[in-house]
C-alpha positions as CSV (number, residue, x, y, z in Angstrom):
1,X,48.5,-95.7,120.3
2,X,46.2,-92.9,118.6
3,X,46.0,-92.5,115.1
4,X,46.1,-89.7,113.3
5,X,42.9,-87.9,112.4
6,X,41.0,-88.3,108.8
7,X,41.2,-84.6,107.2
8,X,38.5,-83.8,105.6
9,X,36.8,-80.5,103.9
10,X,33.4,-79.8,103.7
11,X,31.3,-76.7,101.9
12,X,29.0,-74.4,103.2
13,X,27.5,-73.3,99.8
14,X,25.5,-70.1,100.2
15,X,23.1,-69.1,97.7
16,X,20.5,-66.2,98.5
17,X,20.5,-66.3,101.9
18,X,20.0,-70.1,102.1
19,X,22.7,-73.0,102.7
20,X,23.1,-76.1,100.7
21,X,23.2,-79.3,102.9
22,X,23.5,-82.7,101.4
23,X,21.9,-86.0,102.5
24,X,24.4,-88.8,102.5
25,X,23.5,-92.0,100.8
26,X,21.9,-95.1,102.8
27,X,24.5,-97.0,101.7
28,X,27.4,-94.8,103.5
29,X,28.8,-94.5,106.7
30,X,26.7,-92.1,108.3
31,X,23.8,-92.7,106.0
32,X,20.6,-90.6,106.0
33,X,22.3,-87.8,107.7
34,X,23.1,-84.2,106.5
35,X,26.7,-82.9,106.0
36,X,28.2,-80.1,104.2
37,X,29.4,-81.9,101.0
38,X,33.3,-82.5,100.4
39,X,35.5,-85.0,101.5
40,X,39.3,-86.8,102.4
41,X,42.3,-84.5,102.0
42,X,44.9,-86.4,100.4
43,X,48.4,-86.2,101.3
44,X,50.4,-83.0,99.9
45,X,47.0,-81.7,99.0
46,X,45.4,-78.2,100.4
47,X,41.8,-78.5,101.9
48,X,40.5,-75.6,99.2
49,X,41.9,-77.8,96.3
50,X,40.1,-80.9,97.8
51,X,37.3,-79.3,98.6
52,X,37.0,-78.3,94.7
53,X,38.1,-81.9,93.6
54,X,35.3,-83.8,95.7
55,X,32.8,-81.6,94.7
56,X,33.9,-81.9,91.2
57,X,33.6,-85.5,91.8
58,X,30.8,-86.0,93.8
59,X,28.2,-83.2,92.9
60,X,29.5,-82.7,89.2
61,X,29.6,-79.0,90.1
62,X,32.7,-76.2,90.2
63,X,33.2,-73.8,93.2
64,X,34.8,-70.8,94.6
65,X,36.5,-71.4,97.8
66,X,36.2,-68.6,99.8
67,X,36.8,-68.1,103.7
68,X,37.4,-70.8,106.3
69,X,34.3,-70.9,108.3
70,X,35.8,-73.5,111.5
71,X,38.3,-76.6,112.0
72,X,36.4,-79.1,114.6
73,X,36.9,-82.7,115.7
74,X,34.9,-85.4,116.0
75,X,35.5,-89.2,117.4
76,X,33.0,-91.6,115.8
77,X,34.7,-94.6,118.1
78,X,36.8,-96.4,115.0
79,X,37.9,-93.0,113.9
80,X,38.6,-89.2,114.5
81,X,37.6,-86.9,112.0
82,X,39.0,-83.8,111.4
83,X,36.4,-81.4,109.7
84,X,37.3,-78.2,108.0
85,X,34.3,-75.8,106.3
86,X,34.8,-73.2,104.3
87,X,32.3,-71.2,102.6
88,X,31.9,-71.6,98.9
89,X,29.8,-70.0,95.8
90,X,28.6,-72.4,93.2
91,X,30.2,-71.1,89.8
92,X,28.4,-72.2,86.5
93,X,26.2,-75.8,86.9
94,X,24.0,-76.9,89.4
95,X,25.3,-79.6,91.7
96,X,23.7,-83.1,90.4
97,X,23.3,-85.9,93.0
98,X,25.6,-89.3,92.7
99,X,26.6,-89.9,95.6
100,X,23.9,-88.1,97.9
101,X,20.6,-89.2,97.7
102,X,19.3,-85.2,98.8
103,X,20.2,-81.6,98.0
104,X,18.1,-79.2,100.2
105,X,18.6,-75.3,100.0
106,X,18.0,-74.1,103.7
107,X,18.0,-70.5,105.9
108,X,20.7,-70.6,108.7
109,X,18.0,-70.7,111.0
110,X,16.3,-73.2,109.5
111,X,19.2,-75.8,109.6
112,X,19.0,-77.6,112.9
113,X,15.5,-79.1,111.4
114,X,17.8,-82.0,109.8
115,X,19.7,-84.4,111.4
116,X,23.3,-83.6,111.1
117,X,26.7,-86.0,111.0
118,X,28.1,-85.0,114.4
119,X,31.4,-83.5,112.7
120,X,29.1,-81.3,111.0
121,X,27.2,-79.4,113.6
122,X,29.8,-77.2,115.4
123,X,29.4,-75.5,111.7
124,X,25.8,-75.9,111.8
125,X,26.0,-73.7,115.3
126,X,28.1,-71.0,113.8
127,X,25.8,-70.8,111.0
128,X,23.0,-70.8,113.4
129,X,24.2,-67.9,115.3
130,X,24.9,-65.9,112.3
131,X,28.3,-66.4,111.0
132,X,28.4,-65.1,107.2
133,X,31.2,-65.2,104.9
């Protein structure tokens, strides 16, 4: 019997024509590689709220939520993970690393240079190919 996918958010922070991407910690699933920061949904929760609470947790920073960049799937074998971006603007501090051990600040077309957690790069693509909020 499947089980249900883990819903998570992620951001796509744009800031002067370049995209945040985060490096997760070694000590992580998926360590080493880039993501758009965010996390779990929890139950009764909207993805735009938990996308602001994670990154309030995990980057110590406050966002606007703004469009839904693309829903995509992804089976890592002991899971499926259910990945929705949105785009976001940073709104007051700058994000301060905890749990990532990297911030980087990259053009679209300059995004496939890192090595991406698979859920990730459908967004990556679209970013790629010049979707903007």
């Amino acid at each position: 019997m499947a089980t249900d996918p883990i819903r998570v958010t992620g951001a796509v922070i744009v800031r002067d024509g370049t995209v945040m991407a985060a490096q997760r910690g070694a000590h992580k699933s998926q360590g080493g590689l880039w993501e758009f920061p965010g996390g779990k949904i929890e139950p009764g929760e909207a993805p735009q709220e938990a996308l602001a609470r994670e990154l309030r947790e995990e980057l110590s920073c406050s966002v606007s939520v703004g469009e839904k960049l693309t829903t995509t799937a992804h089976d890592y074998g002991t899971a499926v993970v259910e990945l929705t971006t949105f785009f976001c603007t940073l709104e007051g501090t700058e994000p301060q690393l905890s749990e990532h051990q990297a911030l980087a600040w990259l053009p679209p077309e300059r995004l496939e240079e890192l090595e991406w957690a698979p859920a990730d790069v459908p967004a990556v693509r679209l970013l790629v190919e010049g979707a903007h909020p």
